[in-house]
N, C-alpha and C positions, 0 to 999 in steps of 0.2 A: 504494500500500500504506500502512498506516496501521499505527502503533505508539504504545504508551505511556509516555507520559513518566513520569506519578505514578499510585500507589495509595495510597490511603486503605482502612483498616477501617472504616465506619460501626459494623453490626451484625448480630446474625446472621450472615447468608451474602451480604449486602451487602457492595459497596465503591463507594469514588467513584474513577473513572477520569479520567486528563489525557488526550488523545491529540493529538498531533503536527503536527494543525489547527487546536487550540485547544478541541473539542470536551469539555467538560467532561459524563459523566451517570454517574450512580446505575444500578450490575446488582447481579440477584440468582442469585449460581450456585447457589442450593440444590438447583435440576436437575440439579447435577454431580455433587452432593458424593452422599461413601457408595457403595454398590454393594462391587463386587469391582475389583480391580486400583489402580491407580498415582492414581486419585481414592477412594479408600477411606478413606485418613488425614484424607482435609479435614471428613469428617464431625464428628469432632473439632473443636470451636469454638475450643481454643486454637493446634490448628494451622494451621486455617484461616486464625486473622490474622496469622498470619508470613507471609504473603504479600509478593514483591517485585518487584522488575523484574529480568529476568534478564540474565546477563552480557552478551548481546549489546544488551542495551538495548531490546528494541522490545516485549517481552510481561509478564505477569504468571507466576510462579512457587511454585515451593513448593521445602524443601528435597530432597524425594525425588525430582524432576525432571520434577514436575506441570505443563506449563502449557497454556497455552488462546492457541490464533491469535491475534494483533491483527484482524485481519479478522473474528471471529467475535464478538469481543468487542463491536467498533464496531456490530456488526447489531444486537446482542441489545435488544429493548426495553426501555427504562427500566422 
């Protein structure tokens, strides 16, 4: 299983990921963002970069209890 250490905001709906291999890349969730439900607020670009790693350490977050698998993260192509 694979988690992440650091988020970076680039831009946009960019960020640079660390993960726990060493694996450093550039995703872009704009796929995410918007719609209805608990991904609705990231549409919002200044919410979006409040992004963090969440208490247990191993994913990316949002205050509203937004996050996205480490495993899904790692697949996603740069």
């Amino acid at each position: 299983m694979q988690w992440v250490l650091k988020v970076k905001y680039l831009h946009d709906y960019k960020l640079e990921l660390e993960f726990n291999d060493g694996l450093v890349k550039s995703i872009d969730l704009s796929d995410v963002v918007g719609g209805t439900g608990i991904f609705a607020p990231l549409k919002n670009i200044d919410y979006f970069k409040k992004v963090s790693i969440d208490s247990c350490g191993n994913s990316i977050c949002w205050e509203n209890g937004a996050d996205i698998c480490p495993d899904v993260l790692y697949e996603l192509k740069q």
